[in-house]
C-alpha positions in Angstrom: 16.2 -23.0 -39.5 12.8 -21.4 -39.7 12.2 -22.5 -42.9 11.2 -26.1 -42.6 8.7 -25.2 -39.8 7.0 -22.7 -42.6 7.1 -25.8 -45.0 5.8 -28.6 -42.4 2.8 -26.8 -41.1 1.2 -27.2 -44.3 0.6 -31.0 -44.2 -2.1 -32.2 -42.0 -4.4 -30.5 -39.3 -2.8 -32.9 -36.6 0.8 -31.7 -37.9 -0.1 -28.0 -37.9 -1.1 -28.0 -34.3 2.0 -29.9 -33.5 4.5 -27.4 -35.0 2.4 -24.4 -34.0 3.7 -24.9 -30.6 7.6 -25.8 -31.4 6.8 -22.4 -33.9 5.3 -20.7 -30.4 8.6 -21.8 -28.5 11.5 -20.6 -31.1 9.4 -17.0 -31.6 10.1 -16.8 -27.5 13.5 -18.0 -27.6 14.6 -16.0 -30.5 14.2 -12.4 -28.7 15.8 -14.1 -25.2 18.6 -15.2 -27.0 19.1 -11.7 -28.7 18.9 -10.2 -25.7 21.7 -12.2 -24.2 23.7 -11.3 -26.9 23.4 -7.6 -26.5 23.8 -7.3 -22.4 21.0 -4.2 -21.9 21.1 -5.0 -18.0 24.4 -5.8 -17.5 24.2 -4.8 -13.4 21.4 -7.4 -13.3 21.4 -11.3 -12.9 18.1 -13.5 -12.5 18.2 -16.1 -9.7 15.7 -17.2 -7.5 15.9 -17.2 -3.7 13.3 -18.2 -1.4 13.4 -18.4 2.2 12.9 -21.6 3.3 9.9 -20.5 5.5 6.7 -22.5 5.0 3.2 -21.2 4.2 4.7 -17.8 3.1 2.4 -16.6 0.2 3.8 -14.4 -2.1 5.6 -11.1 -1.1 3.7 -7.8 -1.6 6.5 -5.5 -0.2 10.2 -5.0 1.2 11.5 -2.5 3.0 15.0 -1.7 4.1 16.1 0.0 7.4 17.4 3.3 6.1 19.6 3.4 9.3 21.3 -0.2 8.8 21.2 -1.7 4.9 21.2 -5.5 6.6 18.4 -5.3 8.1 15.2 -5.8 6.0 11.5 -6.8 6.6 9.1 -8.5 4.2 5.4 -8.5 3.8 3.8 -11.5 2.6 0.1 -11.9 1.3 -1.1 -15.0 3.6 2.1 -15.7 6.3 3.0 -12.2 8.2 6.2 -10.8 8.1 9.4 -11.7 7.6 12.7 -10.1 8.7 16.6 -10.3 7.8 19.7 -9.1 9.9 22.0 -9.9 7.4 21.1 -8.2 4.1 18.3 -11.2 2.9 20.4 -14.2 3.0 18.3 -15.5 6.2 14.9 -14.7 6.6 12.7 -15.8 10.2 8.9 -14.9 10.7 8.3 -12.2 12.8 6.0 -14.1 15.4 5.3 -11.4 17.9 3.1 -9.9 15.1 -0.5 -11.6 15.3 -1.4 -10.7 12.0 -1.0 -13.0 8.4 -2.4 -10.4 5.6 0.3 -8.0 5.7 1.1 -5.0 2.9 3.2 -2.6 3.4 5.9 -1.7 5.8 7.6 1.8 6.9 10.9 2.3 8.9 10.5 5.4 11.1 13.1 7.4 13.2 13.8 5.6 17.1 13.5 1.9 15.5 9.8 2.5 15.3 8.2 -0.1 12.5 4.7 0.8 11.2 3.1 -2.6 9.1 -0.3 -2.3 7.7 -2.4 -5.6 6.9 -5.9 -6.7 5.0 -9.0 -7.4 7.1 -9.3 -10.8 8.6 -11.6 -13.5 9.8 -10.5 -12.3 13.8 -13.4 -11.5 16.3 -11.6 -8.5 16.5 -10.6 -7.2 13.1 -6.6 -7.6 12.6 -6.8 -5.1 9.6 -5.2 -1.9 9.5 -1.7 -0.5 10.6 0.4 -2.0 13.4 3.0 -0.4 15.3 6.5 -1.7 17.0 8.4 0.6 19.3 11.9 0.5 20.2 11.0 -2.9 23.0 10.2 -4.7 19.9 6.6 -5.2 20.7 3.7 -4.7 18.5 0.3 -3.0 18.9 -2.1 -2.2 16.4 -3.2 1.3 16.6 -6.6 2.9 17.0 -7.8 4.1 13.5 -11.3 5.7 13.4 -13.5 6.2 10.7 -16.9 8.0 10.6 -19.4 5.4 9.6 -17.5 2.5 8.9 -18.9 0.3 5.5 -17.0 -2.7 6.5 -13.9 -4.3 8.5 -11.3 -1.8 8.0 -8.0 -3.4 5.7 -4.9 -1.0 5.3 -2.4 -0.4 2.1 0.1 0.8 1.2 1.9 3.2 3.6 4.2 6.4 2.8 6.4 7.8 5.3 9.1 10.7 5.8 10.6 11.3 9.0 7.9 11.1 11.5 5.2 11.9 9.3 2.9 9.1 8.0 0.0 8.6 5.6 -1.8 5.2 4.9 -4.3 4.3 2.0 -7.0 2.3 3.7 -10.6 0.6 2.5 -12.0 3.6 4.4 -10.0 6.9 3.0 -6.5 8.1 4.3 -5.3 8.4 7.4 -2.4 10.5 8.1 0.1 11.0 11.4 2.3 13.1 12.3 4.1 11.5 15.5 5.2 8.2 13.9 2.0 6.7 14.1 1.3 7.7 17.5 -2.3 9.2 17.1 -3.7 9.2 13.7 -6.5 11.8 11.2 -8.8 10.4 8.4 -9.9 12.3 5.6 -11.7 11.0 2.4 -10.0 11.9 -0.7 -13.1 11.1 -3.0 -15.8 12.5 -1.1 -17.7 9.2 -0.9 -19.0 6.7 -2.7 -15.9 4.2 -3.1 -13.5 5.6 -0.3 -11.0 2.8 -1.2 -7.5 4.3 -1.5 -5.1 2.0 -2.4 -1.5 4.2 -3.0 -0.5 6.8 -1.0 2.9 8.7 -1.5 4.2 11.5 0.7 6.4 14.2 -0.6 9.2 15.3 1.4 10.0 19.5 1.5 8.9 21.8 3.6 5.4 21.9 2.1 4.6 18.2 2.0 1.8 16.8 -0.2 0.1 13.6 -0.2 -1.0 12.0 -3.4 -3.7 8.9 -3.3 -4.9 6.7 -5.7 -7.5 4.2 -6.0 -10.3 3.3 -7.8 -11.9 6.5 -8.1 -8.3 8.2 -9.8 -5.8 10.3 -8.3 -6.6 13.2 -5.7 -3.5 16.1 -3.9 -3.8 16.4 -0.3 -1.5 18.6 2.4 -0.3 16.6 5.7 -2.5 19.5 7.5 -6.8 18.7 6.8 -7.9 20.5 4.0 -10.0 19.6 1.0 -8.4 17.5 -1.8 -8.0 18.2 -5.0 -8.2 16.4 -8.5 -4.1 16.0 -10.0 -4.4 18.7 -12.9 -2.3 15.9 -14.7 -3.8 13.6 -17.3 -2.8 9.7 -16.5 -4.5 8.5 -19.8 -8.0 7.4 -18.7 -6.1 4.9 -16.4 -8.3 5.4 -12.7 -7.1 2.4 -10.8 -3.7 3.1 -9.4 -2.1 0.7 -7.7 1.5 2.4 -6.9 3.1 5.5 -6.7 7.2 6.0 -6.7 8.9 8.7 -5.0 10.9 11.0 -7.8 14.4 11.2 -7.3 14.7 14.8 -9.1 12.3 17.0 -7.3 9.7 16.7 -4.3 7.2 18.4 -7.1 7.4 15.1 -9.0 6.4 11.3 -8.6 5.8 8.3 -10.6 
C-alpha cells in the first residue's frame, strides 16, 4: 500500500504537500499497529480518567498512603490538592488547604501529610511546605533562609519515616521530626541555590541527593558540607527527578 503514495507525491507541488501528511500519518500508525501486534506491556492498558473537578490544572504528583492503598492525594499545578478514599475512582479538593500551586506530597508516620507548593501572589507568601497532623488541619510551617533572594517556592519532597528533606528556590531544607522544626543548607554554595529534586536514602547512614540547575550534590541528614556525585550523568545539569532504587540504599535513579 505504500507504494502509490511514493508514486503520487511526484505530481504537483499542491499534491506533494497533500500526501506528505496522509505519508506523515501511516509512518505513525505503522509502528502503533506493530506494537499491538507484539503485546510488550501486556500488564498495561491506556484510558483516560479525569476527575470531574473543575479548574484542576494538570497533576505534578501522586502519592499513596503507605499505611492504606485507597487512600491517595494529588497535587495539581493551578487547583490544590486533591484526595481519594477509594483507590482514585472519586477524587474531592482538599479545601482546608489555602494553597493552589501545589508539588509534591509525603505520607509520614501518625497520619501526618507534608505538601509543598510554588510561591504565590498572597500578601503573605503561600510557597513552601505545609503540614496536616492527625486533626486534619493544615499549617504551613516556618522555613528560614539566610538572606532570602525572592518568595520562597518548595519542590519536590523525599521522606523516610520521620525524616524529611525538601528541594526549595532557596537550598534544602531537611527535618527530622516529620516536619516539626526544619535546617537549611545550600548544596551549591551560592549563586543559583535552586534545588529542584531531592531523594533520601533509607539505611542507617542516610544520604540526601539534590539536583537542580547547578548538577547533582551528596548530603548527610546531619549538617555537613556537600559534596559533587563522583558519578558522570552525561553533561546533563538540570535534574528534574530522582527515583528511589529498589536494589540497594547505595543506588538511585
Amino acid at each position: 500500500l505504500l507504494a502509490p503514495f511514493f508514486a503520487l507525491t511526484f505530481e504537483t507541488e499542491e499534491h506533494n504537500v497533500k500526501f506528505s501528511k496522509i505519508w506523515i500519518l501511516i509512518a505513525l500508525l505503522v509502528p502503533i499497529n506493530a506494537f499491538a501486534a507484539n503485546p510488550f506491556f501486556p500488564n498495561w492498558s491506556l484510558f483516560e480518567h479525569q476527575p470531574n473537578i473543575r479548574q484542576g490544572g494538570r497533576t505534578n504528583s501522586v502519592a499513596v498512603n503507605p499505611a492504606d492503598a485507597n487512600q491517595m492525594l494529588a497535587a495539581s499545578d493551578s487547583g490544590g490538592l486533591f484526595e481519594s478514599i477509594d483507590g482514585g475512582l472519586r477524587w474531592s479538593h482538599v479545601d482546608k488547604l489555602p494553597v493552589i500551586f501545589t508539588q509534591s506530597i509525603a505520607y509520614l508516620p501518625n497520619d501526618v501529610v507534608l505538601v509543598s507548593a510554588k510561591a504565590d501572589f498572597k500578601t503573605t507568601n503561600g510557597g513552601g511546605v505545609w503540614r496536616r497532623d492527625i486533626s486534619g488541619d493544615w499549617a504551613q510551617v516556618t522555613l528560614t533562609v539566610p538572606f532570602p533572594s525572592a518568595p520562597l517556592s518548595a519542590y519536590e519532597i523525599s521522606a523516610v519515616d520521620e525524616n524529611v528533606v525538601v528541594g526549595t528556590s532557596e537550598g534544602v531544607f531537611v527535618s527530622t521530626n516529620s516536619g516539626l522544626s526544619w535546617t537549611w543548607s545550600d548544596p551549591f554554595g551560592g549563586g543559583d541555590r535552586r534545588v529542584f529534586s531531592v531523594l533520601l536514602t533509607s539505611g542507617a547512614s542516610p544520604r540526601i541527593l539534590a539536583g537542580g540547575p547547578g548538577g547533582v550534590r551528596l548530603g548527610t541528614i546531619a549538617p555537613g558540607p556537600w559534596v559533587p556525585s563522583n558519578s558522570s550523568i552525561g553533561g546533563i545539569w538540570s535534574i528534574h527527578a530522582f527515583g528511589r532504587s529498589p536494589l540497594s540504599t547505595s543506588q538511585a535513579f
